[in-house]
Each structure stands twice: as C-alpha cells, then as structure tokens.
Backbone as CSV, one residue per row, in Angstrom:
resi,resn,N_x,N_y,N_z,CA_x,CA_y,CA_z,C_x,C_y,C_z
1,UNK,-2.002,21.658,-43.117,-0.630,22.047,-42.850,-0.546,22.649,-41.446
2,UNK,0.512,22.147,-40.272,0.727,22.788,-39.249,1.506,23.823,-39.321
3,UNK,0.923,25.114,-38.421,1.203,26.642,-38.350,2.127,26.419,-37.121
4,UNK,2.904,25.404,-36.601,3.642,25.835,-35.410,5.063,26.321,-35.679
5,UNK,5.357,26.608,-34.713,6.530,27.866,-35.005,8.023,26.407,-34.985
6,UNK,9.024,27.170,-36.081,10.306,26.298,-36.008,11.363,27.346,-35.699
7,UNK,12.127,26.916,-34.671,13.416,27.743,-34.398,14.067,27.558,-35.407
8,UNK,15.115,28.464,-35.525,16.323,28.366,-37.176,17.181,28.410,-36.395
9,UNK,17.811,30.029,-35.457,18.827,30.132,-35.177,18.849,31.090,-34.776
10,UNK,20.160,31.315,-34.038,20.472,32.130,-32.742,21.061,33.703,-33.913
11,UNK,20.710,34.717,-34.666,21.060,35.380,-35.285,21.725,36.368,-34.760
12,UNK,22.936,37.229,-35.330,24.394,38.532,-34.456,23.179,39.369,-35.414
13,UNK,23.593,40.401,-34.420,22.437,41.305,-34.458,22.768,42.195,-35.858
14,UNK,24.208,41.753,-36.385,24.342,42.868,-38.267,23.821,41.852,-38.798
15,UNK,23.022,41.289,-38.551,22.647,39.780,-39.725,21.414,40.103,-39.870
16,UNK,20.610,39.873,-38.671,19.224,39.807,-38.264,18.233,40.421,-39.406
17,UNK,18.115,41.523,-39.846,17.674,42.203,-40.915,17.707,41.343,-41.788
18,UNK,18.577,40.971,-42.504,19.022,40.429,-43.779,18.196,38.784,-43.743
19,UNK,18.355,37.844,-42.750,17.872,36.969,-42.477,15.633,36.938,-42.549
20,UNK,15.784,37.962,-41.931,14.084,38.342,-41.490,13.950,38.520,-43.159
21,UNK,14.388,39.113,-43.732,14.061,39.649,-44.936,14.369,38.390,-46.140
22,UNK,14.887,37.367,-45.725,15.260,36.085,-46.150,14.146,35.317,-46.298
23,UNK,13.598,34.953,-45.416,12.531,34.183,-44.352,11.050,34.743,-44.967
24,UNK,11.067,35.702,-45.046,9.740,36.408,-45.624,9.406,36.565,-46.868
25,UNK,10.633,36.589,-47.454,10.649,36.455,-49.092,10.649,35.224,-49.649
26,UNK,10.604,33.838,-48.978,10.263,32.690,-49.142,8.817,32.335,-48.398
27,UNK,8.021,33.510,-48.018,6.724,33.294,-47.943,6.286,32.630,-46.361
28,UNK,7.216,33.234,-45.611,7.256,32.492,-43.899,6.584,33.759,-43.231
29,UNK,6.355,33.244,-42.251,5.794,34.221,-41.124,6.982,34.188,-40.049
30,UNK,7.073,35.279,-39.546,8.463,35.554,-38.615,8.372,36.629,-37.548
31,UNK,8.952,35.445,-36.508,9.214,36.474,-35.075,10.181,35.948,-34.403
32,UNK,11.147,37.454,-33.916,12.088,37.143,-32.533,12.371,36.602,-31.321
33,UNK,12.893,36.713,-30.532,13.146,35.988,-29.183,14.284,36.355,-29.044
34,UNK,14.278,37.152,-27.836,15.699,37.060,-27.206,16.155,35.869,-26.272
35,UNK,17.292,35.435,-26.692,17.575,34.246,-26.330,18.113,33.625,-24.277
36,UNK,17.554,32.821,-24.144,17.206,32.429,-23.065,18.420,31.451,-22.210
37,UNK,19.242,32.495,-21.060,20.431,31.092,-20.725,19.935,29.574,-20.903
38,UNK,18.629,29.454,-19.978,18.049,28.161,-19.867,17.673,27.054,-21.305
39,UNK,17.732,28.422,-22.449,16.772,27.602,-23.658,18.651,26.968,-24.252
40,UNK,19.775,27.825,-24.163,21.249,27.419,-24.189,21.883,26.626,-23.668
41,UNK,21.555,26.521,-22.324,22.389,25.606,-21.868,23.468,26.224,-20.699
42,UNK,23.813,25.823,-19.991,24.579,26.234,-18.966,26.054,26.194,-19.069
43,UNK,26.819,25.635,-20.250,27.723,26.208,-20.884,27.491,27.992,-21.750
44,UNK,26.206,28.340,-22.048,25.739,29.151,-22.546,26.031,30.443,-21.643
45,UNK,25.608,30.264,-20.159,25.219,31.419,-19.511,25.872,32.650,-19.350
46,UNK,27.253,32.735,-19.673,28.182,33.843,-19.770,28.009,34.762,-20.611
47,UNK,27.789,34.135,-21.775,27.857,34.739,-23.259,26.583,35.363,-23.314
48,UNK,25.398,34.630,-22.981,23.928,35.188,-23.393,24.162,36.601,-21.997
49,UNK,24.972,36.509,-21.207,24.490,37.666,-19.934,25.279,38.756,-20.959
50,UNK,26.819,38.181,-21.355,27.100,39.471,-21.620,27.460,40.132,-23.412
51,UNK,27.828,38.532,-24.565,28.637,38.742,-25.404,26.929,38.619,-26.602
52,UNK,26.073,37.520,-26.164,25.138,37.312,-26.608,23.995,38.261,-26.681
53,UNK,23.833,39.266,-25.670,22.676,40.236,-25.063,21.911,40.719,-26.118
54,UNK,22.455,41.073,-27.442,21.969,41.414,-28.860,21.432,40.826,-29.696
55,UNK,21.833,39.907,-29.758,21.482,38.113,-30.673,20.083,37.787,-30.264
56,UNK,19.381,37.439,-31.358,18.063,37.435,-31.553,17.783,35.866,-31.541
57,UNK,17.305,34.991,-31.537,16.743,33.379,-31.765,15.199,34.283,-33.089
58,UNK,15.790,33.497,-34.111,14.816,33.520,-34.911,13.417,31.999,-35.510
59,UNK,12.348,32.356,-35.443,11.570,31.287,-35.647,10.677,31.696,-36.684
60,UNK,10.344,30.909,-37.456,9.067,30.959,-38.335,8.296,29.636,-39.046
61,UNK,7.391,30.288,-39.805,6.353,29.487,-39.857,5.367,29.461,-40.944
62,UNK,4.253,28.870,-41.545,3.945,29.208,-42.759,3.263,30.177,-42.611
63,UNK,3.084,31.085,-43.542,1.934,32.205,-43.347,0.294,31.421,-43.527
64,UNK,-0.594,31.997,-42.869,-1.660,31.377,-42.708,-2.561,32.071,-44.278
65,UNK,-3.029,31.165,-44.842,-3.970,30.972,-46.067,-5.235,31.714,-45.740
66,UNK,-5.532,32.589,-46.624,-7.278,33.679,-45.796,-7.275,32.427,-47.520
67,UNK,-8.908,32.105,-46.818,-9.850,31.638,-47.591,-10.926,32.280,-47.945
C-alpha cells in the first residue's frame, strides 16, 4: 500500500478541528499546509493574501502498519 500524501481540501479555520478529528477517526494520518497563491491559482491570489490567511489545505494518508 502507498503512504503518499492526498490533498482533500482547502479547510475555514471553525472547521479545521472537526475535520482533523474526522480524518483520524477513520484511521488516516494527517497534516496541514497553509495554502499557497501559486498551489491556487492566480485567480486565487487576493483571497489567500488576505480573506484566505487562516484556511488550512488539509492532506492525509494511511497510517503506517509497525510490524
């Protein structure tokens, strides 16, 4: 099974908690990212400087198996 990481989504920061705690309770491994004009898009760049600045990009992945 590949351990590489999958983006989900760009999460508002009253969510974020609730989501992480989503993600983990279905047995994922999980980490943040603050989100990137360039990774958005250049229609993006306004929002991530000023409305976006909080909003997390969430990714995860399987948790790794100890043998």
């Amino acid at each position: 099974m590949t351990r590489e990481w999958t983006r989900r989504f760009l999460s508002a920061p009253e969510r974020l908690t609730e989501m992480l705690e989503l993600y983990r309770s279905m047995g994922l491994e999980v980490r943040t990212e603050k989100p990137s004009a360039e990774e958005l898009g250049e229609q993006c760049t306004g929002c991530v400087e000023s409305g976006c600045g909080s909003s997390m990009v969430i990714y995860t992945r399987p948790l790794e198996r100890k043998q």
